[in-house]
N, CA, C and O atoms as CSV, one atom per row, in Angstrom:
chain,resi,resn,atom,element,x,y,z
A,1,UNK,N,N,246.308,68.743,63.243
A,1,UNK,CA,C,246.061,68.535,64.653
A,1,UNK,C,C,245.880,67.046,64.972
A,1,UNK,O,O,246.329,66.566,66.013
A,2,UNK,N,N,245.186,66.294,64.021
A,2,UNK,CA,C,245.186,64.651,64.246
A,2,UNK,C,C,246.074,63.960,64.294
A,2,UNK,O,O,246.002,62.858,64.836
A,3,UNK,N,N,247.469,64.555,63.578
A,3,UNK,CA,C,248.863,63.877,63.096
A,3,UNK,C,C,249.798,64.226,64.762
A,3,UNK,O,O,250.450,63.402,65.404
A,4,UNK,N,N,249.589,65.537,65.065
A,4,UNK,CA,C,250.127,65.565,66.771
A,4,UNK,C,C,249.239,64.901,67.710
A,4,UNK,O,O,249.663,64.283,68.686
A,5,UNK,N,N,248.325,64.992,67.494
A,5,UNK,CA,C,247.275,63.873,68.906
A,5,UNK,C,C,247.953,62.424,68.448
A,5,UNK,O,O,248.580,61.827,69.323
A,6,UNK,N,N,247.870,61.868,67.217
A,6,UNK,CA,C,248.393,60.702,67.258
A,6,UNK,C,C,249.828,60.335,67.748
A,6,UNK,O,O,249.984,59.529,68.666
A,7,UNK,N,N,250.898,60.958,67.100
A,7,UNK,CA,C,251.781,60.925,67.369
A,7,UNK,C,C,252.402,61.458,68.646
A,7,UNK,O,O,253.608,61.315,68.848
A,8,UNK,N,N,251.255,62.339,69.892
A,8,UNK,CA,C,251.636,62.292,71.361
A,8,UNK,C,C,251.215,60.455,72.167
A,8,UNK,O,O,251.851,59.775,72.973
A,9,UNK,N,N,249.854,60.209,71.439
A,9,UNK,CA,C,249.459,58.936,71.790
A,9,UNK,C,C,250.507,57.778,71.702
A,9,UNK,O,O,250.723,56.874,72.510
A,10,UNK,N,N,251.250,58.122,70.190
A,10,UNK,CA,C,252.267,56.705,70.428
A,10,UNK,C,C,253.020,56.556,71.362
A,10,UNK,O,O,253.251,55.575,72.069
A,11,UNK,N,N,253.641,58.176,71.349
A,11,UNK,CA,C,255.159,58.149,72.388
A,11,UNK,C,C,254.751,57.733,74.040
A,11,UNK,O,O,255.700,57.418,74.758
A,12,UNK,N,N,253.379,57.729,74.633
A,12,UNK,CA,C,252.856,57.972,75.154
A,12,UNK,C,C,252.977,55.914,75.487
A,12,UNK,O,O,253.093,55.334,76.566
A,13,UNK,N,N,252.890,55.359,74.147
A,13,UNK,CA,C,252.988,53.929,74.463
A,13,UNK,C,C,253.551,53.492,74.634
A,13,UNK,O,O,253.481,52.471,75.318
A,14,UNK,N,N,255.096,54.235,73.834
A,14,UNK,CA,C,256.778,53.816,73.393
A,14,UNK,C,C,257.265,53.279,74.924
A,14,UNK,O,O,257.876,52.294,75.340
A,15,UNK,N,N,256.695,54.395,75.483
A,15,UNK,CA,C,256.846,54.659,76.925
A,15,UNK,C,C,256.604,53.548,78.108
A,15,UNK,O,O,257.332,53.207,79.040
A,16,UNK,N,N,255.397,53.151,77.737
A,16,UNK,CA,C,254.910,52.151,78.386
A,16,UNK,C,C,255.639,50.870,78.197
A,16,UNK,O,O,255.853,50.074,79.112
A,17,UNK,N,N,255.968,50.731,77.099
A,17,UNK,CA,C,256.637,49.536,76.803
A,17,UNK,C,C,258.398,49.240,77.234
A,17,UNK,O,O,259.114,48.241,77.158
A,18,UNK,N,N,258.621,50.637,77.699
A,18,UNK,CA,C,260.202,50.563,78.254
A,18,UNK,C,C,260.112,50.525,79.392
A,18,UNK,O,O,261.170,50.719,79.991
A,19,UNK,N,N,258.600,50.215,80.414
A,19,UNK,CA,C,258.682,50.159,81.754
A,19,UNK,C,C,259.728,49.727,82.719
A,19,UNK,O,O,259.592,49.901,83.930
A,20,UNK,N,N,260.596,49.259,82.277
A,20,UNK,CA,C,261.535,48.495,83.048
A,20,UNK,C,C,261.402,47.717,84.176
A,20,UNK,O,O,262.186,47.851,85.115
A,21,UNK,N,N,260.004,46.481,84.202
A,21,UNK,CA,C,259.333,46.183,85.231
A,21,UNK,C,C,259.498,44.341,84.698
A,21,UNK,O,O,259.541,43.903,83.549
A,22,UNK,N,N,259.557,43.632,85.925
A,22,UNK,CA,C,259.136,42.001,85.633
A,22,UNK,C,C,258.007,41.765,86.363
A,22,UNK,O,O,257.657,42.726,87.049
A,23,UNK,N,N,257.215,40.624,86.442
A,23,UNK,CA,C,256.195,40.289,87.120
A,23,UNK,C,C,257.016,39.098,87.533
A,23,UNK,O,O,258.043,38.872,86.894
A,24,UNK,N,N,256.651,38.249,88.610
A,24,UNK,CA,C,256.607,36.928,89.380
A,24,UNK,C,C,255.300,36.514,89.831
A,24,UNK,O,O,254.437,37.218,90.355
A,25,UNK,N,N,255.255,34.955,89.490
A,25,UNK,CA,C,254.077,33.818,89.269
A,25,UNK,C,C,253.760,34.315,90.570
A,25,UNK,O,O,254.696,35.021,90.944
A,26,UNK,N,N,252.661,34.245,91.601
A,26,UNK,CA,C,252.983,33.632,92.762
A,26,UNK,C,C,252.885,32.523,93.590
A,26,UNK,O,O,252.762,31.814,92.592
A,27,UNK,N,N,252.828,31.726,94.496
A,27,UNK,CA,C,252.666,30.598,95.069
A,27,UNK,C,C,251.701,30.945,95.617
A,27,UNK,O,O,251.569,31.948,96.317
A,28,UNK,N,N,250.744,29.963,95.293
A,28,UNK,CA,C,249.366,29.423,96.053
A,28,UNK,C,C,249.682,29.476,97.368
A,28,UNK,O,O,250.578,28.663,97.598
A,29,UNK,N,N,249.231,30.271,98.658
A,29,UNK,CA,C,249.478,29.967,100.017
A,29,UNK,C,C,250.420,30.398,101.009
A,29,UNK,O,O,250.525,30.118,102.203
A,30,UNK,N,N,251.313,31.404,99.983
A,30,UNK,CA,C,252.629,31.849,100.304
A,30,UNK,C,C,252.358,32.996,100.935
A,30,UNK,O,O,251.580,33.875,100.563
A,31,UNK,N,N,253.407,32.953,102.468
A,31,UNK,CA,C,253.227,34.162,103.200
A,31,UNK,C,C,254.594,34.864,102.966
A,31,UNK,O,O,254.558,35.882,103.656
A,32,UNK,N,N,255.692,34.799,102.362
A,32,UNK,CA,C,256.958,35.495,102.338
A,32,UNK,C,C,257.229,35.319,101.180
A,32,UNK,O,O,256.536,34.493,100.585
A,33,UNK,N,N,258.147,35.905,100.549
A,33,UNK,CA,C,258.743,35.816,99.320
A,33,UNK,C,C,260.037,36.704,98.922
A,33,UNK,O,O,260.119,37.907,99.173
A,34,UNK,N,N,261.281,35.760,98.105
A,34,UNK,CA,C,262.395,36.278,98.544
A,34,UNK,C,C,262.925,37.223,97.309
A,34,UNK,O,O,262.455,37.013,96.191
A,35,UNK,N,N,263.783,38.137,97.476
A,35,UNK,CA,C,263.854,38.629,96.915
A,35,UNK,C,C,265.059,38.467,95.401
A,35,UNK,O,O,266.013,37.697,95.516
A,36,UNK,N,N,264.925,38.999,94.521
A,36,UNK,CA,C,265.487,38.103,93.441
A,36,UNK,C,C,267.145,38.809,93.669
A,36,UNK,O,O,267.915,37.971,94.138
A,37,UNK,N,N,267.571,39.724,93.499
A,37,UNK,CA,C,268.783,40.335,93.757
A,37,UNK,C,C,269.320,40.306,95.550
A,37,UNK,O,O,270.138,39.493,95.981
A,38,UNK,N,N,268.870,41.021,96.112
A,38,UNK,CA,C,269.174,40.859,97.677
A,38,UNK,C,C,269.174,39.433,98.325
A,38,UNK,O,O,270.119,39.050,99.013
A,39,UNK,N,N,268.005,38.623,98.058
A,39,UNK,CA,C,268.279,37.098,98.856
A,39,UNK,C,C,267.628,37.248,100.027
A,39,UNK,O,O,267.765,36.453,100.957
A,40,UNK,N,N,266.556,38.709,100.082
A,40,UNK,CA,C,266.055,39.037,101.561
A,40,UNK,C,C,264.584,38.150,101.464
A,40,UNK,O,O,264.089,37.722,100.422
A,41,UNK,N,N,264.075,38.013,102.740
A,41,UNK,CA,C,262.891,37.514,102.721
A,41,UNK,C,C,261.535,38.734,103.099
A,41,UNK,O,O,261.661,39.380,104.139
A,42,UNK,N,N,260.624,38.914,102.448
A,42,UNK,CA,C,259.694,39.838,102.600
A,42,UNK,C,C,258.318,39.432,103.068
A,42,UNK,O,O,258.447,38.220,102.898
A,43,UNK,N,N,257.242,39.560,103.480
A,43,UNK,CA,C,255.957,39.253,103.872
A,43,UNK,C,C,255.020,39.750,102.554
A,43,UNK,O,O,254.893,40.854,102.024
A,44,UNK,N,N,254.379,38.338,102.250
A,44,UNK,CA,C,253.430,38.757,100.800
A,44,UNK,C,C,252.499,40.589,101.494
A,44,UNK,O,O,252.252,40.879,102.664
A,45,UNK,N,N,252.264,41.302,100.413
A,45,UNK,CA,C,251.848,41.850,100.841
A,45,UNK,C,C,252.557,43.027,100.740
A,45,UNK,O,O,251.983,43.969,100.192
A,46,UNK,N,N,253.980,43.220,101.257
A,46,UNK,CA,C,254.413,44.151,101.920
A,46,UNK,C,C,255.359,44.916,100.360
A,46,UNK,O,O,254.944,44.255,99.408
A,47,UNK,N,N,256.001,45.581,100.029
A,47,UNK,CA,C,256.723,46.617,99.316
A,47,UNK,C,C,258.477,46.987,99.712
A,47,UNK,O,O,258.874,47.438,100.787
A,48,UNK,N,N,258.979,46.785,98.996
A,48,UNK,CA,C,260.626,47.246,99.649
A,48,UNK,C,C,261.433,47.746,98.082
A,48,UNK,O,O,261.064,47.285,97.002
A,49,UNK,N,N,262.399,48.601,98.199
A,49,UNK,CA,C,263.454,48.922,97.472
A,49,UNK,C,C,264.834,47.899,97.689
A,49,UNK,O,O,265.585,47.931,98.664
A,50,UNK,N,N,264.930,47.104,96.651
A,50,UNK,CA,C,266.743,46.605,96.737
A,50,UNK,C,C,267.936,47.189,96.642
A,50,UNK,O,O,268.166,48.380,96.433
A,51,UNK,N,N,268.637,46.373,96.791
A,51,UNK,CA,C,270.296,47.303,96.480
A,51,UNK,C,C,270.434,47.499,94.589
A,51,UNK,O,O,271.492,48.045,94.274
A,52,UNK,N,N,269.589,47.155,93.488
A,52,UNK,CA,C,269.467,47.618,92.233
A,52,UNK,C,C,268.645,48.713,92.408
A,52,UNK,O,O,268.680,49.498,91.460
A,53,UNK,N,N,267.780,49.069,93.494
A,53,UNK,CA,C,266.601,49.902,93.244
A,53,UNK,C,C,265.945,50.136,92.138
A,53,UNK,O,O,266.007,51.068,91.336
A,54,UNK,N,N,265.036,48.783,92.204
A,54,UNK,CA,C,263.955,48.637,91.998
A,54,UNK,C,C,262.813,48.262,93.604
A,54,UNK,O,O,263.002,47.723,94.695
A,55,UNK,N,N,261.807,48.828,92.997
A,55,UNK,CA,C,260.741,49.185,93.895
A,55,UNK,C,C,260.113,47.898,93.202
A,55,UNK,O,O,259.974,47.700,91.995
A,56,UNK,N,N,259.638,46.758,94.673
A,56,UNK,CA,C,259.491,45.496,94.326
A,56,UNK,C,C,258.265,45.430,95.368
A,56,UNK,O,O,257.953,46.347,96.128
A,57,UNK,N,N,257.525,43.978,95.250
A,57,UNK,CA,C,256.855,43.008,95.888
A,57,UNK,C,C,257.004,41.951,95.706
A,57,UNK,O,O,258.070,41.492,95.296
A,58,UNK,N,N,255.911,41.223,95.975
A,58,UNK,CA,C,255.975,39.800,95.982
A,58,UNK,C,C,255.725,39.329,94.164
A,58,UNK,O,O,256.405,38.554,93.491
A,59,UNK,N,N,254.743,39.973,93.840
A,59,UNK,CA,C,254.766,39.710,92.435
A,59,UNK,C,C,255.231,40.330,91.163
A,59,UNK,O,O,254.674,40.290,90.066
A,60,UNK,N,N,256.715,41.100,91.608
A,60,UNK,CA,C,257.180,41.697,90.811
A,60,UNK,C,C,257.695,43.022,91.224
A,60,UNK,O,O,257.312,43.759,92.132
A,61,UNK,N,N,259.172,43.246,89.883
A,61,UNK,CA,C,259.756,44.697,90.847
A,61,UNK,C,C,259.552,45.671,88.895
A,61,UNK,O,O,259.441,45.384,87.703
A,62,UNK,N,N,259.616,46.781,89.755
A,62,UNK,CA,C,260.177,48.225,88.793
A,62,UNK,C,C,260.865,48.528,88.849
A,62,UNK,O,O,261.575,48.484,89.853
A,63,UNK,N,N,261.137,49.063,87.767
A,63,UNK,CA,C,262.602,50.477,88.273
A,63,UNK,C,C,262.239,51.127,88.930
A,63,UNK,O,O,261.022,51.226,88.771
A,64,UNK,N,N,262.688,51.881,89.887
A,64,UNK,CA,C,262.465,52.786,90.933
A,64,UNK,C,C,263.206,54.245,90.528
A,64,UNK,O,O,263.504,55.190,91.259
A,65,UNK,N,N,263.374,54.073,89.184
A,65,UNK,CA,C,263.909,55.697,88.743
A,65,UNK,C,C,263.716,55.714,86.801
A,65,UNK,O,O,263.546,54.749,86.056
A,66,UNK,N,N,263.822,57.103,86.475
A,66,UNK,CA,C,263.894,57.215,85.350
A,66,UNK,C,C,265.155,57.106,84.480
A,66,UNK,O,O,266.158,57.384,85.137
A,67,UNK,N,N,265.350,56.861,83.502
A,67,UNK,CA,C,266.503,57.039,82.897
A,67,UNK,C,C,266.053,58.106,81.389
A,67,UNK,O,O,265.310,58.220,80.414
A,68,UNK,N,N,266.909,58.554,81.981
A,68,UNK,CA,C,267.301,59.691,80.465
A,68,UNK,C,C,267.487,59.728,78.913
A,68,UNK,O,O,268.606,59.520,78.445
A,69,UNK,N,N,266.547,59.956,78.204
A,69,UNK,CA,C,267.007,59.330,77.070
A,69,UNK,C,C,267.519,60.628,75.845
A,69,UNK,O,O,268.116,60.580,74.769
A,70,UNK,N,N,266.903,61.780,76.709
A,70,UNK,CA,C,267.115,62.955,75.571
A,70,UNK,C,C,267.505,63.795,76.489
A,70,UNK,O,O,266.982,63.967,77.590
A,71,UNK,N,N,268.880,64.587,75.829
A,71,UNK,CA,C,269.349,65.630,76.592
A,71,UNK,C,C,270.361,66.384,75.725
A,71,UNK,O,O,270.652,66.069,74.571
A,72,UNK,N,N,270.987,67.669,76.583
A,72,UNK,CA,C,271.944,68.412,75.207
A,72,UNK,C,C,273.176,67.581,74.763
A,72,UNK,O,O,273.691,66.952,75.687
A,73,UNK,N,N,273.757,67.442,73.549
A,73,UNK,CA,C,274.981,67.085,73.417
A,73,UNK,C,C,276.333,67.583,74.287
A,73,UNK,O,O,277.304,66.857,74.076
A,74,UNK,N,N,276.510,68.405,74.983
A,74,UNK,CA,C,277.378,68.729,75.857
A,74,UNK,C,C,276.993,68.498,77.197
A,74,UNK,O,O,277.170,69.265,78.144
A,75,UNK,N,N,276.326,67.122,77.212
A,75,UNK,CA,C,276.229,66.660,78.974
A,75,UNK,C,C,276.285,65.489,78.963
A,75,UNK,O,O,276.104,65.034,77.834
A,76,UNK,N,N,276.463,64.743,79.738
A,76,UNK,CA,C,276.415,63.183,80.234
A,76,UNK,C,C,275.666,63.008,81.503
A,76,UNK,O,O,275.717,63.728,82.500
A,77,UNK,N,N,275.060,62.088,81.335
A,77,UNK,CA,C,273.668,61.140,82.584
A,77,UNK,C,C,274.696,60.214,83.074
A,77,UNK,O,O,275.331,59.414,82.386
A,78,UNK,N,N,274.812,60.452,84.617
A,78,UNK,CA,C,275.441,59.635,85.629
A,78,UNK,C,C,274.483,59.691,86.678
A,78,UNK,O,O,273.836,60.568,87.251
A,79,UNK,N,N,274.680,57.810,86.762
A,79,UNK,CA,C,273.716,56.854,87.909
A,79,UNK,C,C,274.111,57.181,89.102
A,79,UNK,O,O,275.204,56.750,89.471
A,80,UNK,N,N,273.363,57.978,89.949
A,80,UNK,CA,C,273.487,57.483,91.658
A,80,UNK,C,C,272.891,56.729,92.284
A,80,UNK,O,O,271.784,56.882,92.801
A,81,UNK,N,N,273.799,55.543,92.305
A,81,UNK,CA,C,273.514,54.189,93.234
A,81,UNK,C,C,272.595,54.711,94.777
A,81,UNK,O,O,271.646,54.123,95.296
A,82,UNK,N,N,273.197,55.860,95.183
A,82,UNK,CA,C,272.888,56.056,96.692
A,82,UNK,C,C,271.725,56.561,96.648
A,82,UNK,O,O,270.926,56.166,97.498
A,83,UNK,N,N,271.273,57.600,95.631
A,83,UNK,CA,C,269.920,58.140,95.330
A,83,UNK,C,C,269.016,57.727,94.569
A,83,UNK,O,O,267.963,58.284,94.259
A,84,UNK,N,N,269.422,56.746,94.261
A,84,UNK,CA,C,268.510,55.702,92.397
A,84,UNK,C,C,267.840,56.766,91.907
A,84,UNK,O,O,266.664,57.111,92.023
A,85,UNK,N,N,269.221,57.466,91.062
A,85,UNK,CA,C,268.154,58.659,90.167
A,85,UNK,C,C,269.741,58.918,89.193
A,85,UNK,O,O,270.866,58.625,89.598
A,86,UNK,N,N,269.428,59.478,87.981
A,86,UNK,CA,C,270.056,59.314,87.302
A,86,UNK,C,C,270.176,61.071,87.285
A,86,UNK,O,O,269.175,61.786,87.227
A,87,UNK,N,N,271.437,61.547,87.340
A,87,UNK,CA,C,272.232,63.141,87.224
A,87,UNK,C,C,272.487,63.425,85.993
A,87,UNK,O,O,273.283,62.648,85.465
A,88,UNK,N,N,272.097,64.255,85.353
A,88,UNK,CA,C,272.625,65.140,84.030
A,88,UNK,C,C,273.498,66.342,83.889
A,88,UNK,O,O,273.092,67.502,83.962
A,89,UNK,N,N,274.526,66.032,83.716
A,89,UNK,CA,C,275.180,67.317,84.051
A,89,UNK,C,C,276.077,67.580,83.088
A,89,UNK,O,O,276.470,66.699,82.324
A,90,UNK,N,N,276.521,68.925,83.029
A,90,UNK,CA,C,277.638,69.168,81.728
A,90,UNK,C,C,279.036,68.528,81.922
A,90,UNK,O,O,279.512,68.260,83.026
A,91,UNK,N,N,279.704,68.288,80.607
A,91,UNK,CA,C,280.329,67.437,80.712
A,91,UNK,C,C,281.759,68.009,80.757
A,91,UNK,O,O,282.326,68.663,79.882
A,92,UNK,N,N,282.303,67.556,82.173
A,92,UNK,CA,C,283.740,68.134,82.706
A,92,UNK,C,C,283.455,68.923,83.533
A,92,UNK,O,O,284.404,69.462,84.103
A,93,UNK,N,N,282.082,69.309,83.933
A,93,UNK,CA,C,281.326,69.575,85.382
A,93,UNK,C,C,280.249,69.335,85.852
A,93,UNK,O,O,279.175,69.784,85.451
A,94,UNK,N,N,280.458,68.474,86.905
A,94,UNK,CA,C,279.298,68.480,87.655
A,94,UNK,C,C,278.557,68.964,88.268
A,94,UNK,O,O,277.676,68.320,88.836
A,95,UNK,N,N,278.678,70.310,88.356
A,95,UNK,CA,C,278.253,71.654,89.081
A,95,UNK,C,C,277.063,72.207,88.277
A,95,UNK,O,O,276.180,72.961,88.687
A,96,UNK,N,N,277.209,71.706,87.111
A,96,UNK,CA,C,276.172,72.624,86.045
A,96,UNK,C,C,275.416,71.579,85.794
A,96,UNK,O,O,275.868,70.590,85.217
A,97,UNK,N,N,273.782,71.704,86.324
A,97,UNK,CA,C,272.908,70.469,85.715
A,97,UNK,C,C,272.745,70.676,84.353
A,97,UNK,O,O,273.489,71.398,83.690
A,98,UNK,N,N,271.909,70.138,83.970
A,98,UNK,CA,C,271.247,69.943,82.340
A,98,UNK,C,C,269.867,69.627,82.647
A,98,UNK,O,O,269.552,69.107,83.717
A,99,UNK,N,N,268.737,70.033,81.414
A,99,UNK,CA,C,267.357,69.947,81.681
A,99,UNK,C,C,267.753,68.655,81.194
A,99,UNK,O,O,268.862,68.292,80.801
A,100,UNK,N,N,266.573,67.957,81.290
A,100,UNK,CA,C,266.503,66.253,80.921
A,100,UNK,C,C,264.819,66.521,79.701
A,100,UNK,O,O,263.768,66.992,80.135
A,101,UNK,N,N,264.998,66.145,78.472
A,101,UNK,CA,C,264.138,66.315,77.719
A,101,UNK,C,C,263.308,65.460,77.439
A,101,UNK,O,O,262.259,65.723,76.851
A,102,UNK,N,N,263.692,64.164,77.864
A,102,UNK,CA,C,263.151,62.685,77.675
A,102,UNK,C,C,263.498,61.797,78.270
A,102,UNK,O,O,264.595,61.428,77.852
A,103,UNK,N,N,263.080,61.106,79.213
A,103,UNK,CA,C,263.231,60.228,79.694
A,103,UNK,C,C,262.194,58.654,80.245
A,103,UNK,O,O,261.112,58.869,80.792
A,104,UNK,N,N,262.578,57.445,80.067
A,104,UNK,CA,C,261.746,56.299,80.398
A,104,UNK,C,C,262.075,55.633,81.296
A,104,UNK,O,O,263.231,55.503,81.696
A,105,UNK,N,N,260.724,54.918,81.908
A,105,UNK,CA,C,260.170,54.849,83.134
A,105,UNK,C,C,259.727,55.122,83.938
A,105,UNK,O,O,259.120,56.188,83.829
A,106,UNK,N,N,259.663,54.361,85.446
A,106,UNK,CA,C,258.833,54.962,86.030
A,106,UNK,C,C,257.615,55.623,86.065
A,106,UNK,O,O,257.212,56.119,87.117
């Protein structure tokens, strides 16, 4: 029972460490701040999604979705740009999802 508590604890870190997140310094005094992909300007403070979708601020963005890392051998994980979420589905149809067994981030 100590060897599964430990070994839920690691994966539990593995995890943490694939956050898919940056931080930014910030400026002493700064009321806006621009965004690193888009080029938009934002109000310190405030929260927005980019055209990568990531879920950002002033001092840093996330991924704004999970990615898949375990699933059946007869499916493939395809990115929707429009939904920032990643689709599992069998492969040579898209009609048939797939459970997703593992996945990081977010």
């Amino acid at each position: 029972m100590k060897y599964l508590a430990l070994a839920l604890l690691l994966s539990a870190l593995v995890s943490l460490s694939i956050a898919q997140c940056y931080q930014k310094a910030p400026t002493p005094g700064m009321t806006h701040c621009q965004d690193d992909v888009d080029n938009t300007w934002h109000a310190t403070g405030s929260s927005w999604r980019n055209s990568k979708c990531m879920d950002c601020t002033c001092e840093g963005c996330c991924a704004g979705f999970s990615t898949p890392t375990r699933f059946a051998d007869n499916c493939v994980s395809v990115f929707d740009p429009q939904a920032c979420e990643f689709v599992v589905h069998r492969k040579g149809n898209p009609n048939i999802l797939c459970p997703i067994l593992g996945a990081v981030g977010k």
